[in-house]
Residue, then its C-alpha position, 0 to 999 in steps of 0.5 A: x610799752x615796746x622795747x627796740x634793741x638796736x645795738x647789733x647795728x653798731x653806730x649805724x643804728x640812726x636811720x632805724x632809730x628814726x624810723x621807729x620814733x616816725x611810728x610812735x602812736x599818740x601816748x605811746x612810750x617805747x624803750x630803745x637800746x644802743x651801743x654809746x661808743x664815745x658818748x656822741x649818740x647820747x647827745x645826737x638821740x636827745x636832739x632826734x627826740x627834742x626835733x620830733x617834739x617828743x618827750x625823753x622821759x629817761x636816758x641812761x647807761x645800761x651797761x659799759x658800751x649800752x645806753x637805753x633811753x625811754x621816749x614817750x609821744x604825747x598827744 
């Protein structure tokens, strides 16, 4: 499991985010954290991963401004 921080690109944390889920191997699950602001990037990763066909194991508030989610892809 790969942990990615992603919170020191702010809310320009999307194409970065992208780029590491394109890099996923089969089976592999990886923990990415960012800054939430006002909630839409929560929503706005969800739908990154549904696209992609992967599973979103878990999405939550880390702290006041972080949000982790945990993603998996499956074979």
């Amino acid at each position: 499991m790969k942990r990615y921080d992603l919170r020191h690109l702010k809310e320009n944390f999307y194409p970065r985010f992208e780029e590491l889920l394109g890099s996923l191997k089969d089976n592999e699950t990886a923990i990415y954290l960012f800054e939430i602001g006002d909630f839409t990037p929560v929503q706005k990763t969800a739908d990154i991963v549904k696209e992609r066909s992967l599973t979103l194991m878990n999405s939550l508030k880390f702290n006041e401004v972080d949000w982790t989610i945990v993603v998996k892809k499956e074979v």
